[in-house]
C-alpha positions as a printed Julia matrix, in Angstrom:
389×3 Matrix{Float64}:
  83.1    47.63  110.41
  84.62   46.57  107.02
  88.49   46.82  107.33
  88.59   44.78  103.66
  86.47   45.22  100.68
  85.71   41.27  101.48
  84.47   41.69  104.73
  81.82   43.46  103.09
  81.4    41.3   100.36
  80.96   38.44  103.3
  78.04   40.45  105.05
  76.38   41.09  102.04
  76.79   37.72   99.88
  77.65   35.17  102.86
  81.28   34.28  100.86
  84.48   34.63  101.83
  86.35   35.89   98.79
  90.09   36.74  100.14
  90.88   40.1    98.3
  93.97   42.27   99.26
  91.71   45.62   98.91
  92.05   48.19  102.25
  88.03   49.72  102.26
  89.28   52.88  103.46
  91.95   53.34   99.8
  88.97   51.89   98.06
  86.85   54.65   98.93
  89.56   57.27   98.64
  90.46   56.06   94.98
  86.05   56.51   94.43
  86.16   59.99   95.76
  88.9    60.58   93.34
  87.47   59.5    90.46
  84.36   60.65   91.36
  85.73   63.94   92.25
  87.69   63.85   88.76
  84.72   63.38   87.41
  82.73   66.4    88.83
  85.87   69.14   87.94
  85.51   67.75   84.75
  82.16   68.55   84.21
  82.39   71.6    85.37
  86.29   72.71   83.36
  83.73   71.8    80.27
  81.07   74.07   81.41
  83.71   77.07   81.96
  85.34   76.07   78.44
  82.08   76.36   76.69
  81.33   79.57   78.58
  84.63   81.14   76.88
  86.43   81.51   80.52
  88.85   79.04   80.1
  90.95   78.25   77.42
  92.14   75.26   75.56
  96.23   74.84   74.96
  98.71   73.77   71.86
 101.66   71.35   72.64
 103.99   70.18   70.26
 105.01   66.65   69.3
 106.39   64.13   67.25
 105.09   61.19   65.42
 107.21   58.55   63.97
 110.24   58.51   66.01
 112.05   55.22   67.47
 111.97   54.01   70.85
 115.11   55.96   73.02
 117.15   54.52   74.9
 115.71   56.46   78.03
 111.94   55.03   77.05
 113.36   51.43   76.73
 115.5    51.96   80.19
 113.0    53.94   82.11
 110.19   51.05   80.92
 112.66   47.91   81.98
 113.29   49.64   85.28
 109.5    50.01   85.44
 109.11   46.67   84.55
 111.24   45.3    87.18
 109.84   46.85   90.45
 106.47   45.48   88.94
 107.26   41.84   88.11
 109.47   41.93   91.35
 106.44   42.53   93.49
 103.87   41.03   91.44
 105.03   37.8    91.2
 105.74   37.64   94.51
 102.25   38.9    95.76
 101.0    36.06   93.68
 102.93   33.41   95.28
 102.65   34.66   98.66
  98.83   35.92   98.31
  97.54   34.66  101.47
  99.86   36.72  103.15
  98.75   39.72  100.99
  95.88   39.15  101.63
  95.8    39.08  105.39
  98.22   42.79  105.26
  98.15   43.65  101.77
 100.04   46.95  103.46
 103.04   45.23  104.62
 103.58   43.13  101.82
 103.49   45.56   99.09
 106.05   48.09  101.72
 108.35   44.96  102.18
 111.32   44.25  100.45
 110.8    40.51   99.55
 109.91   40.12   95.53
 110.94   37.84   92.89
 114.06   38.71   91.57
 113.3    36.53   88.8
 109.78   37.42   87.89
 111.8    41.09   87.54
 114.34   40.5    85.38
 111.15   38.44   83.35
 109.07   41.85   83.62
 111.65   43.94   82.96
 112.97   42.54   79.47
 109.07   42.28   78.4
 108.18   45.7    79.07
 111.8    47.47   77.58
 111.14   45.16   74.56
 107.06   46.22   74.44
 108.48   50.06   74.35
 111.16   48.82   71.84
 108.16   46.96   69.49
 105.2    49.57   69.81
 107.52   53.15   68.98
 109.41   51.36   65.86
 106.13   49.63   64.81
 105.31   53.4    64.1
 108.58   54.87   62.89
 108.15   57.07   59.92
 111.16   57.39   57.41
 110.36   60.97   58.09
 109.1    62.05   61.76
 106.29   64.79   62.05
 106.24   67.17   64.45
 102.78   69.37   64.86
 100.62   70.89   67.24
  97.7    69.63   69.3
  95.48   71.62   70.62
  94.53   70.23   74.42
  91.25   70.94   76.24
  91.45   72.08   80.01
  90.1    68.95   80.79
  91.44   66.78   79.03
  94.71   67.37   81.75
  92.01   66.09   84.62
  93.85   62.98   84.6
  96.92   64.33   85.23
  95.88   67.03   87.42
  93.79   64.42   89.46
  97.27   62.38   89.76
  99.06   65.5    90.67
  96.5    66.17   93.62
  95.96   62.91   94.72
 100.03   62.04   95.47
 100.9    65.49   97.1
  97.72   65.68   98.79
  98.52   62.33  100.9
 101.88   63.52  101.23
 101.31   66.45  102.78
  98.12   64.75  104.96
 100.73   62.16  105.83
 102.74   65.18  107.16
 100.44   66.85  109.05
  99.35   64.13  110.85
 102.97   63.51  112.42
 102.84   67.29  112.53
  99.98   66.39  115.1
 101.35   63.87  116.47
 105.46   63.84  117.5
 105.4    61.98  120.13
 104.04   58.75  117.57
 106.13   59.99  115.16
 109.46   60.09  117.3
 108.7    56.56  118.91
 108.37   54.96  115.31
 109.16   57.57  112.49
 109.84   54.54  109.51
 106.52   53.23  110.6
 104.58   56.41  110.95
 105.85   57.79  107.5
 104.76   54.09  105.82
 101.7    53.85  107.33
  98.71   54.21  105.5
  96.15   55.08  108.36
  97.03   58.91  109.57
  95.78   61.31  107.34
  94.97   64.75  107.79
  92.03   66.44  105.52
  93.6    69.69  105.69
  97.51   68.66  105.12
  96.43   66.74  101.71
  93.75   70.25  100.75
  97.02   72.61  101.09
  99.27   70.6    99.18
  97.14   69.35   96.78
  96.12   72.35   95.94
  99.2    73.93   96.01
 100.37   70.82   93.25
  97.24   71.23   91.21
  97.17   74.95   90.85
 100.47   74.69   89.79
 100.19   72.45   87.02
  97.14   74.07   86.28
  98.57   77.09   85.29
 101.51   75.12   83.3
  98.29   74.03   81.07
  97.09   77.97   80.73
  94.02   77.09   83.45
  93.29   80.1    85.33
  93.48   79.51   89.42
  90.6    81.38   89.92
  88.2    79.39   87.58
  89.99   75.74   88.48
  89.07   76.99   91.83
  85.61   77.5    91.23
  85.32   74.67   88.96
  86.8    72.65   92.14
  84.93   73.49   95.03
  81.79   71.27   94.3
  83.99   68.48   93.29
  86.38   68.36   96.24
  83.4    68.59   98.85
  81.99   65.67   97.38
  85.12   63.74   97.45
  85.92   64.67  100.98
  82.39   63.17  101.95
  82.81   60.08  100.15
  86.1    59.33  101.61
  84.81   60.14  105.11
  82.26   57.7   104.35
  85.58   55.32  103.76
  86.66   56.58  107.59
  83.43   55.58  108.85
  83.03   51.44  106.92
  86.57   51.04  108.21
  86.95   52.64  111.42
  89.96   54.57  110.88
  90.23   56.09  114.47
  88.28   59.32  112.9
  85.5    58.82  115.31
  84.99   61.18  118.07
  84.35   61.59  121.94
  82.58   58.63  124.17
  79.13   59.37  124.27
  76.94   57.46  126.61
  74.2    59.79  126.66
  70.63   58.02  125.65
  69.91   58.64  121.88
  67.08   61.75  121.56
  63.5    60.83  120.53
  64.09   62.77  117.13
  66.65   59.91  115.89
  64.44   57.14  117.2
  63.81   55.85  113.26
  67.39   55.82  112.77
  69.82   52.65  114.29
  71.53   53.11  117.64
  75.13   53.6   116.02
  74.04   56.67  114.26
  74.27   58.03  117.86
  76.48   56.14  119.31
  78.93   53.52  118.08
  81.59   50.99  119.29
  83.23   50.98  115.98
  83.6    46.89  116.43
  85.99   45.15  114.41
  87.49   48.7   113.76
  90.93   48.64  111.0
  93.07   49.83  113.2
  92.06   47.28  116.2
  92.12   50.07  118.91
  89.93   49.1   122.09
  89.2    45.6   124.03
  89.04   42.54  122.64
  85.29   41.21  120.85
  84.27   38.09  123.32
  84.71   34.99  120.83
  86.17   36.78  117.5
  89.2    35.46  116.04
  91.34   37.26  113.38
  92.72   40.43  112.94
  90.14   42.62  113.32
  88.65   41.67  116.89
  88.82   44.74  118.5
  86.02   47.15  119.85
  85.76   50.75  121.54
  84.91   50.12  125.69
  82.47   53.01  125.13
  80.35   54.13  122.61
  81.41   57.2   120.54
  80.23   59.76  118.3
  80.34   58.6   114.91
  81.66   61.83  113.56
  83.04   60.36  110.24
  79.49   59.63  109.56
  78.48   62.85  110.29
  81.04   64.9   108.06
  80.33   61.99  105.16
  76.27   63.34  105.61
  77.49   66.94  105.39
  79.38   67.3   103.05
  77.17   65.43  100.66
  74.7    67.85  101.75
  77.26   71.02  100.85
  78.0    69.44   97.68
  74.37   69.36   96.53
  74.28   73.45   97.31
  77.35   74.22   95.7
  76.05   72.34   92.92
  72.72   73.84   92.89
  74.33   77.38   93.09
  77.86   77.23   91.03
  75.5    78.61   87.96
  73.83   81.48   89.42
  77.18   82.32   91.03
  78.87   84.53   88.33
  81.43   86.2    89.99
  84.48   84.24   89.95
  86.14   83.11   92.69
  83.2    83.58   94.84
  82.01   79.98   94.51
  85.55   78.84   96.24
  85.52   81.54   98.7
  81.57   80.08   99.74
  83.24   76.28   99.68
  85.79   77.73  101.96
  83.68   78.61  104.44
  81.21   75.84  104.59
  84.26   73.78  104.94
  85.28   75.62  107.97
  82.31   76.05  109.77
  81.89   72.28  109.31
  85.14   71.3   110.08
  85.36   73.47  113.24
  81.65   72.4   114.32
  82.7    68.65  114.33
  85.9    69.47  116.42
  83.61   70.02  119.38
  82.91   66.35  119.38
  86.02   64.78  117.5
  89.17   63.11  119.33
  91.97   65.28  118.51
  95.4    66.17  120.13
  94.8    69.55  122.18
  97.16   72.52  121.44
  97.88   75.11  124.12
  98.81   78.29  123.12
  98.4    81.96  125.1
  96.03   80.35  127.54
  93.97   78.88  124.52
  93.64   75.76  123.97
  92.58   74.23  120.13
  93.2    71.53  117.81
  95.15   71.98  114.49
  92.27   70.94  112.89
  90.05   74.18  114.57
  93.04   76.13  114.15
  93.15   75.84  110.2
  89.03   75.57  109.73
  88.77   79.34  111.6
  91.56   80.55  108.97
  89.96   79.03  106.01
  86.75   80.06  107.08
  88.13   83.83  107.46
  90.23   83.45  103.95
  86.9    82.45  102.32
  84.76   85.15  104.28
  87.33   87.65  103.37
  87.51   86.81   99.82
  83.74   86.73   99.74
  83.54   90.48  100.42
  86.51   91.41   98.66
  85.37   89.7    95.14
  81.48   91.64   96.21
  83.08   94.71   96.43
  85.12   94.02   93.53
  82.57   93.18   91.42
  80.41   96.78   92.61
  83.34   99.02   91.83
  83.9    97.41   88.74
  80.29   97.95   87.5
  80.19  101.61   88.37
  77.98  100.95   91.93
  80.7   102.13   94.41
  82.56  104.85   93.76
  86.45  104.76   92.98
């Protein structure tokens, strides 16, 4: 396992080079890029195809620096220069828990106040370096995605808020014994918390930029199941606890080209050190599974790449809309509730049933997507004359 970015860089190159970089947000800020990059492509492909439209905002050239931009830059200024400088006299300690030392509340009150007057000053210098004696005030006209950026950012923080909330959701009793620690952690996230609120956040500014739901949807779907398999790929180089039952059973003849831990894994030096202690290891990381254990993160990285590549083989021939979301819905379920069967997850019992969330929201997503599926068929029939009224 690579907790840091330089354990793999030491595996690979044989050099320790201390860097304060997690591998598991590493891979989650590459699946959103990557992912912005995808809806991008694909907002273009809808604006060229006349389904989505392109938006006029109004603003101003020429005007001086306010005093909110010059106040809300200094403040900015100082939480920056309070950590930074402090990061960069303490780095070895950032480096060994870049986590707690960025959550702390140790900085350099003097490298803020230093930050703080540069940056109100830069906002100062670079808005009166372009005052006009006159302001202008026009339109722009903005392309749909041209607001990826902002949309991405949009996603991206309510979508680990609200995976950071479902995961306490699953699990109280962790939550109740250490709620400050639970809520600041950055392991614990759950897929499906961060996909309902970040698309709840992106829809919504979505439609503030005149981008219909139903074709960001569409335009989504290949995108976001790419994403999701790149940052399970981040669950799997880390060992995020995302792994799933022991499995001691001898690896089948069919997977005899492939390693042993595509089977079966300890997850060894794992980032969240769960297990027994690794005979001889010293550091932080030195912990190891007693069993082996299915190495579902692996799986669902696999998978999902695979989905991506039909969604993105299909989205063209697909031209009702919606439908493309509604088949992305259900391939996400039926994956999601396949690898249940051999993922660790809290057990909920309900009327006699018993489930994980996780099942629980991949059978309604699944049925929303199957449901919509028919609906936007039938839909589509009426509308061309094929069923009657």
């Amino acid at each position: 396992m690579y907790p840091t970015f330089s354990d793999l860089l030491y595996d690979l190159l044989g050099v320790q080079i201390p860097l304060p970089i997690q591998m598991f947000g590493l891979m989650v800020a590459v699946a959103f890029l990557i992912g912005n990059y995808v809806i991008g492509l694909e907002l273009k492909r809808k604006y060229n195809q006349g389904l989505i439209s392109s938006h006029f905002t109004t603003v101003t050239e020429g005007l001086p620096a306010s005093l909110n931009e010059i106040l809300s830059n200094a403040f900015f200024g100082f939480i920056v220069g309070f950590k930074l400088f402090y990061l960069i006299g303490s780095y070895a300690q950032f480096t060994a828990n870049p986590q707690a030392a960025l959550l702390s509340f140790e900085g350099s009150l003097l490298g803020g106040i230093f930050a703080s007057i540069a940056m109100a000053y830069w906002a100062y210098y670079e808005k009166n370096s372009k005052k006009l004696a006159q302001p202008i005030t026009k339109k722009i006209n903005v392309m749909p995605y041209d607001v990826m950026g902002n949309l991405t950012i949009m996603a991206a923080v309510f979508g680990i808020l609200g995976a950071k909330v479902f995961h306490n959701l699953e699990n109280l009793d962790t939550f109740i014994a250490d709620p400050i620690g639970s809520l600041m952690s950055f392991s614990g996230l759950t897929f499906y918390g961060g996909l309902i609120c970040g698309f709840t956040a992106a829809i919504w500014y979505a439609n503030k930029k005149n981008i219909k739901t139903i074709h960001l949807l569409d335009a989504a779907a290949p995108g976001i199941m790419l994403a999701y398999g790149i940052g399970r790929l981040g669950c799997q180089l880390s060992g995020d606890g995302d792994w799933g039952i022991v499995n001691t059973a001898p690896k089948p003849s069919f997977l005899s080209f492939f390693p042993d831990w595509v089977w079966s894994f300890k997850f060894p030096h794992n980032v969240i050190s769960d297990g027994i202690p690794i005979p001889g290891c010293v550091g932080r990381h030195c912990m190891e599974l007693p069993l082996p254990v299915y190495p579902t993160s692996l799986y669902e990285a696999i998978l999902a790449i695979l989905l991506f590549v039909v969604l993105w083989s299909i989205r063209k021939r697909i031209q009702i809309p919606g439908m493309l979301f509604c088949i992305y819905f259900m391939m996400n379920g039926m994956e999601r509730f396949l690898i249940e069967k051999i993922r660790i997850n809290n057990i909920i019992q309900f009327a006699g049933l018993k489930f994980t969330q996780a099942e629980l929201i991949a059978t309604i997503i699944f049925l929303v997507g199957f449901i919509g599926f028919i609906y936007l068929y039938l839909q589509n029939k009426k509308k061309n004359g094929t069923i009657a009224a």
